[in-house]
N, C-alpha and C positions, 0 to 999 in steps of 0.2 A: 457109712463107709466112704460113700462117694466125696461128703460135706468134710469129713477129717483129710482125704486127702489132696480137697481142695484147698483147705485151711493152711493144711503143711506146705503144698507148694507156694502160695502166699506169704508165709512167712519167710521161707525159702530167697522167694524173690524179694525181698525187704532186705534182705541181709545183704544181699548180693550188692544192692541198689545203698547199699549203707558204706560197703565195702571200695565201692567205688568214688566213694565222697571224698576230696583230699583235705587232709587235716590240716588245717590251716595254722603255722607256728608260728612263734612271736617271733620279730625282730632278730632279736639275739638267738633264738636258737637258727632262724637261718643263715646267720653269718658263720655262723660256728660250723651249720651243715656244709656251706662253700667250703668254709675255709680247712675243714677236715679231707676235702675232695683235691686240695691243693697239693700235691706232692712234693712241689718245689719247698713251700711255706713248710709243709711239715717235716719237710728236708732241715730248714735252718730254725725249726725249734728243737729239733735233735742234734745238731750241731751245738747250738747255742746252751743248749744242758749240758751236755757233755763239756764243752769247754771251761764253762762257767764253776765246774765241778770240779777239772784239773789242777783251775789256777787257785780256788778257793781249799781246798784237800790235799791237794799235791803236795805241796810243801810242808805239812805237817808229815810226814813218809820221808822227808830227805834228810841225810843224816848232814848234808853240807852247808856253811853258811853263805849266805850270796854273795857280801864281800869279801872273804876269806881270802889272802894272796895264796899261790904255792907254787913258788917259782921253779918248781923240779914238775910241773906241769904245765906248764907254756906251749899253748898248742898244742894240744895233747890230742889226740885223736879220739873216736868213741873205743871206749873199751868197757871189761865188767864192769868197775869202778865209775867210769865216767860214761853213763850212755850216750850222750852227745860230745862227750870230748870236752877240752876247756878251751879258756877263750885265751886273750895276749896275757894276761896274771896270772894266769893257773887257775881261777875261779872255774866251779863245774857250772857247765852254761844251759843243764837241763831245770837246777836249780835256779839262776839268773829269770831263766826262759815263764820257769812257774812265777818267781815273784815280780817280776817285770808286768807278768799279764795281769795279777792283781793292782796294780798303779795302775795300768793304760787304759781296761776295762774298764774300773773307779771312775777314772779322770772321765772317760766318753760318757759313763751314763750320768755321773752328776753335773758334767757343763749341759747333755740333753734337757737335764733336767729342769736344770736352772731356767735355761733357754725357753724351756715351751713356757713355763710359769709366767717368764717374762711377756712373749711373745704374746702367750693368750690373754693377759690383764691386758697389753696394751691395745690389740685385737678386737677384744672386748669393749673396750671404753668407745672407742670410735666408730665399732659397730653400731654398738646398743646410742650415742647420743648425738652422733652425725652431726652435720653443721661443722660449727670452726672447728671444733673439739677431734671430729675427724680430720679436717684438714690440717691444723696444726701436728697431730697424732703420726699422719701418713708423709708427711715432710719431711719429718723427724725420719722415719722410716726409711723413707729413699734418702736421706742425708746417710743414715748408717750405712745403706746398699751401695753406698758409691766409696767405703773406706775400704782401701785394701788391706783385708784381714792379715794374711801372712807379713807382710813388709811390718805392720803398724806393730805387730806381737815381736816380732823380732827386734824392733828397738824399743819396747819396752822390757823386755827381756834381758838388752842391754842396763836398763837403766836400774830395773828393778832384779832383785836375784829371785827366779822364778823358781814356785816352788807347786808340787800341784793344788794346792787352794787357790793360788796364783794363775795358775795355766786355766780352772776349772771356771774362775769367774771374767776372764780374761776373752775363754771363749765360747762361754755362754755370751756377753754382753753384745759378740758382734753376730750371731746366731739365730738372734730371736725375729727378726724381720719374716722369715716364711711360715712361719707357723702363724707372726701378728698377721700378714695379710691375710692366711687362711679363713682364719677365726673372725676377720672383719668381715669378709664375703659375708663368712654363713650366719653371722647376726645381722646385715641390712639385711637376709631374705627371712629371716625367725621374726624379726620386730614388726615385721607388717602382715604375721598370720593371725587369725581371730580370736586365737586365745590368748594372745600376748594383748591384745587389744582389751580382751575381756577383764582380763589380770591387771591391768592399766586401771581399767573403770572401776572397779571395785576397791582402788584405791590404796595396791601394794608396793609398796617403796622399789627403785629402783636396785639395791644389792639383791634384796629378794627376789626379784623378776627375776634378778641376769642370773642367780644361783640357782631357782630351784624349776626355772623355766628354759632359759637360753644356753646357760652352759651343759648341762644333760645330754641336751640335743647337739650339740658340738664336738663331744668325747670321739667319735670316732676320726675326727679329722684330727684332733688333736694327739690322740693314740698314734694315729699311722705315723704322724709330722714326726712326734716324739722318737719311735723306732727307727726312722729313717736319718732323722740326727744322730744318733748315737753313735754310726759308722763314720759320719763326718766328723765329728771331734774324735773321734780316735785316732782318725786320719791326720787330721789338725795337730794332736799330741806327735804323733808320730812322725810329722812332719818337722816340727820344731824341735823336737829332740835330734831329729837326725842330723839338725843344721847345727844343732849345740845350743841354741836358744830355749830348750825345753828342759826335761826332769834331770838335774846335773849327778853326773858320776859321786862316788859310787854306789845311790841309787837306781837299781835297774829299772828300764821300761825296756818295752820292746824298740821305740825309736832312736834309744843311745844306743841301745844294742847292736844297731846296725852301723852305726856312725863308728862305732868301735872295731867294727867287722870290716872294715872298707881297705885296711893294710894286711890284714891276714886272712880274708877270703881263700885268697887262692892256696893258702899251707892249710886252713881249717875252714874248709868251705861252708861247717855247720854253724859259724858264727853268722853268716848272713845269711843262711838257707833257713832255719831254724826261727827265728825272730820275724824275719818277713814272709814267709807262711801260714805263721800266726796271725800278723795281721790282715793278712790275706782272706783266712776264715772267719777271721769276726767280725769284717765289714761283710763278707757275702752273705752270711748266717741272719746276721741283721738286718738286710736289705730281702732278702728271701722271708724274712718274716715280715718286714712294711709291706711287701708288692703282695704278699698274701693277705695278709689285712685288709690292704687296700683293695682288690676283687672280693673278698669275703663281705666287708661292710658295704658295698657298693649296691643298691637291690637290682640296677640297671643290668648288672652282667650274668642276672641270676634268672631274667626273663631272657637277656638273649641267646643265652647259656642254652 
């Protein structure tokens, strides 16, 4: 009896002693554990669905067309008909508001897109082969950093009739510079670890290194970079449109939208309230999901945490 219920307690204490062992998780599940902890981040991915859901759904539910004139509705106020009221045509501007967000959202995430693509090949190059190849790479780099984006786009805009394929590659090309610098960093510090080294001597070409070694290991800077552009060119669009240099009438975006609103604000105050709130939440939504990412993939803030 004695010998079983020393057994028992031993085992007892095994469990206990097992229980207290912390489970040690991979990588990605502990950025996912931060970044679930993130209230803010997980504020603007609930935002970010939701929106993403309006402007993509929403317009199929609206019985109105977005350039539709109806001049017996000129500034019409919200009513049943018109939730938001119409704008100086008579167009209903809940419908504009939805299809405007599908152009300006588009327009941000494929210039990000573009952008990081760019930014991390050229990143990359001058990472991974340093010497001239950098230097030259990074010249090139700060030559782009010193053009003024907005002036240059606006008389191109002048020259060429912008159109968003136009706007999308226009400004992607002035964009990619922080994401290149990023992606350069963190290849001079990847190409001098021992497995790069190992992978070197055993005599694997260099696409193959930087793909299935160097660039893996870079995702998370180039995720965050990516996120965090997408609020900047939407801004960019939004910016240019509202100058007239951007998505031309009677194409809606949010940024003509407001340019249109600037004489009848004050009779229909939801033609600039309406549009510029929208853009309001889809830069903050977006930037709440970078800054969440950004402490979630970081492992520094998760020991001082």
């Amino acid at each position: 009896m004695f010998l079983f219920n020393s057994r028992k307690a031993d085992i007892a204490k095994r469990e206990e002693q097992a229980s207290n062992v912390e489970v040690v998780q991979s990588p990605l599940k502990q950025a996912l554990r931060r970044f679930r902890k993130n209230r803010i981040a997980i504020t603007g991915v609930v935002m970010l669905t939701l929106l993403v859901l309006i402007v993509i759904v929403g317009p199929l539910f609206m019985q109105y067309n977005p350039d539709t004139v109806d001049l017996y509705s000129i500034n019409e106020g919200p009513t049943a008909e018109h939730l938001l009221g119409c704008d100086e045509l008579g167009r209903d501007l809940l419908t504009r508001l939805l299809y405007g967000g599908r152009i300006s959202i588009a327009v941000g995430l494929t210039a990000a897109l573009l952008s990081i693509v760019v930014g991390s090949l050229v990143g990359a190059l001058a990472g991974f082969y340093g010497g001239i190849v950098d230097n030259l790479l990074m010249r090139f780099t700060d030559l782009v950093l010193t053009i003024p984006s907005l002036p240059l786009l606006m008389v191109l805009s002048v020259i060429f009739k912008p159109s968003p394929a136009f706007l999308v590659v226009m400004i992607a090309c002035l964009n990619w510079t922080a994401s290149a610098r990023l992606v350069r960093s963190r290849f001079l510090t990847l190409r001098s670890l021992d497995y790069v080294r190992a992978a070197r001597a055993t005599g694997e070409g260099d696409l193959r290194m930087i793909l299935t070694h160097l660039l893996p290991n870079t995702l998370d800077v180039i995720i965050v970079t990516a996120t965090l552009a997408v609020g900047n060119a939407i801004i960019m669009e939004s910016t240019l449109s509202f100058l007239g240099c951007g998505i031309n009438p009677p194409t809606a975006s949010w940024g003509n939208m407001l340019q249109n609103a600037q004489n009848t604000m004050t009779i229909q105050p939801f033609t600039a309230i309406a549009p510029g709130l929208m853009i309001l939440l889809t830069v903050l939504a977006f930037n709440f999901v970078g800054d969440g990412l950004d402490d979630a993939i970081d492992p520094k803030r998760d020991r001082q945490g």
